[in-house]
C-alpha positions in Angstrom: -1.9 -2.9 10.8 -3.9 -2.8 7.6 -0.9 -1.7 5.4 1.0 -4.6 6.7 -1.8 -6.8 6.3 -2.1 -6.2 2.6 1.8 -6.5 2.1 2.0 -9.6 3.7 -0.7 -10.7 1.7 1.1 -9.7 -1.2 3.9 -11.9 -0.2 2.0 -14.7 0.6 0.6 -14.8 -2.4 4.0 -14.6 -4.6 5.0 -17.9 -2.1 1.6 -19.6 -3.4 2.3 -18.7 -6.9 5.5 -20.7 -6.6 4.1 -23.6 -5.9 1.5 -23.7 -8.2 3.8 -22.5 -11.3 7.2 -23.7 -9.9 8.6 -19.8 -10.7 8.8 -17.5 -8.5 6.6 -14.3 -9.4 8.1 -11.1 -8.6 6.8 -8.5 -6.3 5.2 -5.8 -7.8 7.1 -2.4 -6.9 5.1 -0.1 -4.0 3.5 3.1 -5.2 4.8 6.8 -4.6 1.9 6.9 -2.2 2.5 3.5 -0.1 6.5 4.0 0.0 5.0 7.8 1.7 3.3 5.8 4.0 4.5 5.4 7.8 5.9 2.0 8.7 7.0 0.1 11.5 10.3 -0.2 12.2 10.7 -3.6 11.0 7.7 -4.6 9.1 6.5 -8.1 9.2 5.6 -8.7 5.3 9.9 -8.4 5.2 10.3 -10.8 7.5 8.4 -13.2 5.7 10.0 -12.1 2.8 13.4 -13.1 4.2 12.0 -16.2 5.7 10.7 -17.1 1.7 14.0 -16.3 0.3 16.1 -18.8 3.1 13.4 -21.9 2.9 10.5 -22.3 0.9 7.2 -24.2 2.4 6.1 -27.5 1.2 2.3 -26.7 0.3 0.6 -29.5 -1.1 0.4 -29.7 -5.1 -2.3 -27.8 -7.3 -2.0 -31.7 -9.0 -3.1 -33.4 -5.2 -6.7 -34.4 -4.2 -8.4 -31.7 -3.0 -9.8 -32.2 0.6 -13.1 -32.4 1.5 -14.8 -29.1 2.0 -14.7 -28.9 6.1 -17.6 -28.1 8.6 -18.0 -24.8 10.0 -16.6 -25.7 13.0 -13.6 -26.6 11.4 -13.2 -24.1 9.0 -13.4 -21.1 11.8 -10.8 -23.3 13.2 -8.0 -22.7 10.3 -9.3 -19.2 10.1 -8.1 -18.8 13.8 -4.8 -20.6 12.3 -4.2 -18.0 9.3 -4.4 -15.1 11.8 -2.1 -16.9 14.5 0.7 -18.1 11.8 0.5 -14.1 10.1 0.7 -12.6 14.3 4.0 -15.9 14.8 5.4 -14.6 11.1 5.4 -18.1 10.2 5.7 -18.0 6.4 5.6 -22.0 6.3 2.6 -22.6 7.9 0.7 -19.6 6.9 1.9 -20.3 3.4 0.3 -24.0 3.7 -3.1 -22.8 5.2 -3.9 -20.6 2.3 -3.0 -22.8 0.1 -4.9 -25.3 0.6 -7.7 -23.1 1.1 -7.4 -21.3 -2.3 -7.2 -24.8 -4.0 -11.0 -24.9 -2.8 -12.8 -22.3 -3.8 -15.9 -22.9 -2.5 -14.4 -22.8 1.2 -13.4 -19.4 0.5 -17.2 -18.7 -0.6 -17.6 -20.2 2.6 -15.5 -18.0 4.5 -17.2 -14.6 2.5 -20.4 -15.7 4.0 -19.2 -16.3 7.7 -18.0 -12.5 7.3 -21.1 -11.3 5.3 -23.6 -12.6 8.0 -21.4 -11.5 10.8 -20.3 -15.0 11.8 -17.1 -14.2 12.8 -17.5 -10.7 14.0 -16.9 -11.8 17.7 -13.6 -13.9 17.2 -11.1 -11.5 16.5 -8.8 -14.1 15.3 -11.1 -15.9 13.0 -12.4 -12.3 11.5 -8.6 -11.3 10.8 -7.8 -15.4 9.2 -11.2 -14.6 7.2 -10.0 -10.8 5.3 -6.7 -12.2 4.8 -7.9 -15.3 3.2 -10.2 -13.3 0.9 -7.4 -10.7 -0.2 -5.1 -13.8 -1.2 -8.1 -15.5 -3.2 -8.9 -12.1 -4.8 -5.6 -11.8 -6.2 -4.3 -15.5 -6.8 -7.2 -16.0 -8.7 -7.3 -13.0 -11.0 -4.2 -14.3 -12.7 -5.1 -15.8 -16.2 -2.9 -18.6 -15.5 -4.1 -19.6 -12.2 -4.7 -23.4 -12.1 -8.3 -23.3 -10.0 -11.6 -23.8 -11.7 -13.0 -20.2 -10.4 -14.3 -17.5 -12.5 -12.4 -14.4 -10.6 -14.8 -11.9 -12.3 -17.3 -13.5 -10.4 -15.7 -14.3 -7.5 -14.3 -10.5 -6.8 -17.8 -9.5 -7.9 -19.3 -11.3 -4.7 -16.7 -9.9 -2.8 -17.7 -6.7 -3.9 -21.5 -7.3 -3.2 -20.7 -8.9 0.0 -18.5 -6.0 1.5 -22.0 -3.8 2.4 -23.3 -6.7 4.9 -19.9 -7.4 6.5 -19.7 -5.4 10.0 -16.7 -3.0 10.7 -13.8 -3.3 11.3 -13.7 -6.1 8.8 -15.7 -4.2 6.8 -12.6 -1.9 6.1 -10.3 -4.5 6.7 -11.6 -5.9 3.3 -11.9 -3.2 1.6 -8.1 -2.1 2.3 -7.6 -5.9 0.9 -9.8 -5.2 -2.0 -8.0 -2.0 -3.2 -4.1 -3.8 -2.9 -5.2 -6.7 -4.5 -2.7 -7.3 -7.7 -1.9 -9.3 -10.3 1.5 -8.7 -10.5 1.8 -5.1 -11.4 -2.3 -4.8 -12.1 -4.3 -3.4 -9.7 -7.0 -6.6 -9.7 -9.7 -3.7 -9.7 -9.6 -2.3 -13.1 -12.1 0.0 -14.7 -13.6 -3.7 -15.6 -15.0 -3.2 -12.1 -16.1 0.1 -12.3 -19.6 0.1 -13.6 -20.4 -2.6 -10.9 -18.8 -0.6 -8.2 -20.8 2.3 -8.9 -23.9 -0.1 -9.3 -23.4 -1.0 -5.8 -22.7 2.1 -4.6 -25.8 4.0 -5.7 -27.8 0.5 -4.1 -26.2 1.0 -0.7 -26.1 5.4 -0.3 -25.0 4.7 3.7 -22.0 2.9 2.2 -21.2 5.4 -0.6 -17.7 6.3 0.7 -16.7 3.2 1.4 -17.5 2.4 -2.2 -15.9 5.5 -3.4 -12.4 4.1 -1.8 -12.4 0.9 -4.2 -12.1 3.5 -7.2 -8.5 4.7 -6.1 -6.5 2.6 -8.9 -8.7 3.4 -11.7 -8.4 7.0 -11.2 -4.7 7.2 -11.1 -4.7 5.0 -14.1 -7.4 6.4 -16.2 -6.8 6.2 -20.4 -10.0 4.7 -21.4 -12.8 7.3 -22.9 -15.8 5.4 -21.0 -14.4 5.0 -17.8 -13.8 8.4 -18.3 -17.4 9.4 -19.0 -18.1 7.4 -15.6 -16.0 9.5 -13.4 -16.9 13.0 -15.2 -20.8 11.7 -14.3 -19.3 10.4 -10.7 -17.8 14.0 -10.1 -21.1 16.2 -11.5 -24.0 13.9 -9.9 -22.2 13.3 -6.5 -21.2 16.5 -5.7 -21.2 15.8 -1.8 -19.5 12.8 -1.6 -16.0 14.2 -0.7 -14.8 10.7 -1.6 -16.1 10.5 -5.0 -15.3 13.7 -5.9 -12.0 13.5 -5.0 -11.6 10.4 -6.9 -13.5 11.5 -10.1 -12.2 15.2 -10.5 -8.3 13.8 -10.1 -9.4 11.3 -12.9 -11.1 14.3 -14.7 -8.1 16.7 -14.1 -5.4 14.6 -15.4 -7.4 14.2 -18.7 -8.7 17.9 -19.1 -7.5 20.6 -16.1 -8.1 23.6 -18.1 -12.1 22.4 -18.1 -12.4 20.8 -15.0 -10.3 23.2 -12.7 -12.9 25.8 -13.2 -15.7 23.9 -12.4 -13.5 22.4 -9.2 -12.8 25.8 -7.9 -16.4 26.8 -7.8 -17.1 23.8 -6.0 -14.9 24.8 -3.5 -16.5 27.9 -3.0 -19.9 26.7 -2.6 -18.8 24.4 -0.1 -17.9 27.4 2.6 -18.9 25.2 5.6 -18.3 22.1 4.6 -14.5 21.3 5.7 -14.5 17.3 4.2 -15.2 18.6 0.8 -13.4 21.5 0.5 -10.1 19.2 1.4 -11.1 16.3 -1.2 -11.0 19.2 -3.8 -8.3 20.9 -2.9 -6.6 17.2 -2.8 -7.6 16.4 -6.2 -6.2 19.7 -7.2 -2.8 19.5 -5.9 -2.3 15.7 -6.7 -3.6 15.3 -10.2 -3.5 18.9 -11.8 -1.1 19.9 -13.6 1.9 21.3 -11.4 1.6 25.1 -12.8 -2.0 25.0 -12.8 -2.3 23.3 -9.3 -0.4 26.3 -8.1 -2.1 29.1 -9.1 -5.3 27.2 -8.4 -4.1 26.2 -4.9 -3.1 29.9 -4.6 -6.8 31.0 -5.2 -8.3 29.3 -3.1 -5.8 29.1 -0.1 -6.9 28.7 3.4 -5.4 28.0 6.7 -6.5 24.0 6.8 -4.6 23.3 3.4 -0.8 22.7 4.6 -1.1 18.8 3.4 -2.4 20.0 -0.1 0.4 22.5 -0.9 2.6 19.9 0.6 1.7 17.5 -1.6 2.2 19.5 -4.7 5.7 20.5 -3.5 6.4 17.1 -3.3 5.5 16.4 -6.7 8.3 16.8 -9.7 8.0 20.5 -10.0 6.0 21.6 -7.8 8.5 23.2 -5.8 9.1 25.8 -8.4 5.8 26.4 -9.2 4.9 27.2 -5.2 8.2 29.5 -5.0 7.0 31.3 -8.5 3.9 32.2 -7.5 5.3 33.3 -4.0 7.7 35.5 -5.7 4.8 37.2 -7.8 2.6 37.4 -4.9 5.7 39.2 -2.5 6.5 41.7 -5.8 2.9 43.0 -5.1 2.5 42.5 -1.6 -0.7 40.7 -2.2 -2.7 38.0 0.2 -0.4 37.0 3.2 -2.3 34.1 4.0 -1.3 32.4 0.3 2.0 33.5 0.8 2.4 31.8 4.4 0.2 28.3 2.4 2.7 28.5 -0.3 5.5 28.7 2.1 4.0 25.8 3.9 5.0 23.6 0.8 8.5 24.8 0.0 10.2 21.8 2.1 12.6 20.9 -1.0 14.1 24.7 -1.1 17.5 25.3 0.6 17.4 26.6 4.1 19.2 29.3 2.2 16.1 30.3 0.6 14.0 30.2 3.8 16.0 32.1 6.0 15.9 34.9 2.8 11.9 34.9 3.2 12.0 35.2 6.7 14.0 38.1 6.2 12.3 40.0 3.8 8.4 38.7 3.7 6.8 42.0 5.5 3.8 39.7 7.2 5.2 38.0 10.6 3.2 35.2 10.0 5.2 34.2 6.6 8.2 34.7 8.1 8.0 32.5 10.9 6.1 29.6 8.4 9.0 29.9 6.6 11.1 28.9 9.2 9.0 26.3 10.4 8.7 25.2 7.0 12.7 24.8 6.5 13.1 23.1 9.9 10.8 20.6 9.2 11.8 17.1 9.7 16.0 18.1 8.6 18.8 19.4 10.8 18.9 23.4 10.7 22.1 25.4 9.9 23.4 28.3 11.5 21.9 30.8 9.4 18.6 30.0 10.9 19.0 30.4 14.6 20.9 33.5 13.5 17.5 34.3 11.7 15.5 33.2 14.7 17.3 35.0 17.6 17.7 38.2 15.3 13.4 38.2 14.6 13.0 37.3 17.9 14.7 40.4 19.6 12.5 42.2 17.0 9.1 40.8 18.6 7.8 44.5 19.6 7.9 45.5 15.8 5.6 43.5 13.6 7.2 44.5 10.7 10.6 42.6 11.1 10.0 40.2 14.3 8.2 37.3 15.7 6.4 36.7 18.6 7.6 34.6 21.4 4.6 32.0 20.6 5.9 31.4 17.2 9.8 31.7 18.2 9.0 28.3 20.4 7.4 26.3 17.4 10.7 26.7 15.4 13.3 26.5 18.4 11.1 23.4 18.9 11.5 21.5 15.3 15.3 22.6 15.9 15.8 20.8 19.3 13.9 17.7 17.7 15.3 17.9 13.9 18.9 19.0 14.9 21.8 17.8 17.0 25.2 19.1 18.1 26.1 22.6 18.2 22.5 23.7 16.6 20.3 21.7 19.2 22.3 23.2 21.9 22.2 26.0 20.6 18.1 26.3 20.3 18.3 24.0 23.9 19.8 27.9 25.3 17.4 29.7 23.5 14.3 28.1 25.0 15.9 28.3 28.4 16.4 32.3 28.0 12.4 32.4 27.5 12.0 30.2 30.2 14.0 32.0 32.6 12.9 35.5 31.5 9.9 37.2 34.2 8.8 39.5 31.5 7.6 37.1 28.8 3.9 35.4 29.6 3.9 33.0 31.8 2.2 30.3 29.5 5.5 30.9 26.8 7.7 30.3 29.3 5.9 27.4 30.6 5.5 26.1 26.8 9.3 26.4 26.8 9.7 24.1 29.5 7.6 21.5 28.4 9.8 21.6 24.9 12.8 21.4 27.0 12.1 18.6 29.5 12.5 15.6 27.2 16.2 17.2 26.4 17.5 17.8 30.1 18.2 16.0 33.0 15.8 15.1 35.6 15.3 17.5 38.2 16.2 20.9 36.2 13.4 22.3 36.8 12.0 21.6 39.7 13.5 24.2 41.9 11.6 26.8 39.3 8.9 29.1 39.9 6.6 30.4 37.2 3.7 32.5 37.9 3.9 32.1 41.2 4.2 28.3 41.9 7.0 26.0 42.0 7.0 23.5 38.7 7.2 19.6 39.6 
């Protein structure tokens, strides 16, 4: 709901810059990040964005009379409005209704302090009118050319002091608003903002994180020397913020990795205990170091909760290599399973070729059956892998060259889901053997049933008997 939220206000806001400029002001392009992000099937904000290309609203002229500023009462009214037009996907009249209240700016100062002092906390309609009303002002009026009397410096500053008071969920409604907000292909929250964000911040410790969040942009974006010197005090002075530091040490390890990882992987080790913090650095490691260096840092300090780190850097340009190179050096010396089976986690871009040829050879049975997990993760699997899977299965007795049934399931499982035809059937017959067969444990054969059920037809098993009682 919140990503939609701030795409729709993103689309609202190039409809309202027509009208004031008479051009239409292109949408800036999504982020590596947001495209990752999931999605609903058919997302409003393109819906609204279909409905702007076929007609556009008549909003009233930036030229017109403004109207008078209206009570309260009125106000929470169009608020109610907003959130019903954004909920009906009716770009015309949601289009109008911010319109005309961005003309005013003082009614959206008016709806900041119905949020800040919790006026609208109870009316879920109103509350939702109110964040996207402030998202659209915080980026319609950062443009330079914008045709209101408003200082947007100001205005986003009183935004930002505002955002402690306001009551969840608005609270992070907002601040999801507050970190979209654009001027065209500008983050509205540049390092401009970043001295009062860390002002604020430090003012309000129970709200630190939430605070932290706003710094996303700069981070990524970072090429000025003092807004360096803010993060590299951000990362040493708030060393248990796992927010902060994984803001500020990505900032600080995209300028200067080779003196920053060091420091970063010490942290890490202090932090035994501490499961937040450890992930925010490992994070900051794998997204913003370099890809070689992430590696063998990741590599170091490897545990079993980091699959979404070394995913992340196998994702990145390169990173797939430099995973699979420091595999390879680690399986030439037989050295720490456990990295082997993390960096195995984030070879998803290597050929199921490649998988299948560490499931054969890797001498620990957890790496072998990661690696098949890994390759049968969210893509059809070939042949070569249920070949691989059948042949390490019959081999379960000897941990040098099988897998146990437990494990066996997982990847028979991606199969069924990942795969069709000849493949899913194929891992559909598999499960059923375990199933079927009195000598495995109970609870694996049960397991295998509960995989299978989705995938056969009703009834199939309800004749069966597993440890002794029939199965419904």
């Amino acid at each position: 709901m919140r990503w939609i939220l701030a795409c729709v206000v993103c689309v609202i806001v190039a409809l309202i810059w027509e009208q004031w400029f008479g051009t239409a002001r292109p949408l800036p392009p999504l982020s590596a990040e947001e495209r990752a992000r999931s999605r609903p099937d058919e997302e409003p904000g393109a819906r609204l964005e279909d409905a702007l290309t076929a007609s556009r609203a008549e909003l009233p002229s930036a030229s017109q009379e403004a109207p008078a500023p209206a009570e309260a009462e009125d106000l929470v009214e169009l608020l109610r409005r907003v959130a019903l037009a954004y909920a009906a996907q009716d770009a015309t009249e949601l289009g109008g209704l911010l319109t005309g209240l961005l003309l005013e700016p003082a009614r959206c100062e008016e709806v900041l302090l119905l949020l800040e002092k919790g006026g609208l906390h109870e009316d879920e309609l109103a509350r939702s009118g109110a964040v996207f009303v402030i998202g659209a002002a915080v980026s319609c009026y950062s443009s330079a050319a914008h045709p209101v009397e408003v200082d947007a410096h100001t205005f986003t500053v009183r935004v930002l002091e505002a955002l402690a008071d306001i009551l969840p969920p608005e609270q992070q409604d907002l601040a999801d608003q507050l970190i979209q907000a654009r001027d065209g292909e500008r983050y509205v929250l540049d390092l401009g903002y970043l001295g009062k964000i860390l002002e604020l911040r430090a003012l309000h410790p129970e709200q630190a994180e939430l605070y932290s969040s706003l710094l996303v942009h700069m981070s990524e974006n970072l090429a000025d020397e003092r807004g360096l010197e803010e993060f590299r005090a951000l990362f040493l002075t708030e060393g248990q913020d796992p927010t902060a530091v994984k803001l500020s040490l990505a900032a600080l390890l995209r300028a200067d990795a080779s003196s920053w990882l060091p420091l970063a992987e010490q942290l890490f080790a202090d932090g035994h205990g501490n499961g937040p913090l450890r992930s925010a650095i490992a994070y900051a490691i794998a997204t913003a170091a370099p890809v070689e260096a992430a590696a063998a840092s990741l590599t170091r300090l490897a545990n079993t909760g980091m699959y979404t780190e070394f995913a992340l850097l196998g994702m990145r340009a390169g990173g797939s290599e430099a995973l699979a190179a420091r595999y390879s050096e680690l399986a030439a010396a037989g050295g720490n399973s456990l990295a082997r089976k993390m960096l195995v986690s984030g070879l998803r871009a290597e050929d199921e070729a490649v998988m299948v040829g560490i499931a054969a050879t890797d001498p620990d049975p957890g790496v072998r059956t990661q690696a098949l997990l890994t390759s049968s993760l969210g893509r059809a699997s070939g042949s070569s892998l249920l070949d691989q899977l059948e042949s390490m299965h019959a081999q379960r007795a000897d941990p040098a060259h099988g897998i146990g049934t437990s494990q066996a399931l997982l990847v028979a499982g991606n199969v069924v889901i990942n795969s069709d035809g000849a493949q899913r059937e194929r891992a559909k017959e598999f499960l059923l053997r375990i199933a079927g067969d009195p000598t495995e444990r109970d609870a694996d054969r049960l397991a295998a049933v509960r995989t299978l059920k989705p995938w056969m037809p009703p009834g199939t098993f309800d004749t069966w008997q597993i440890g002794g009682q029939t199965l419904k």
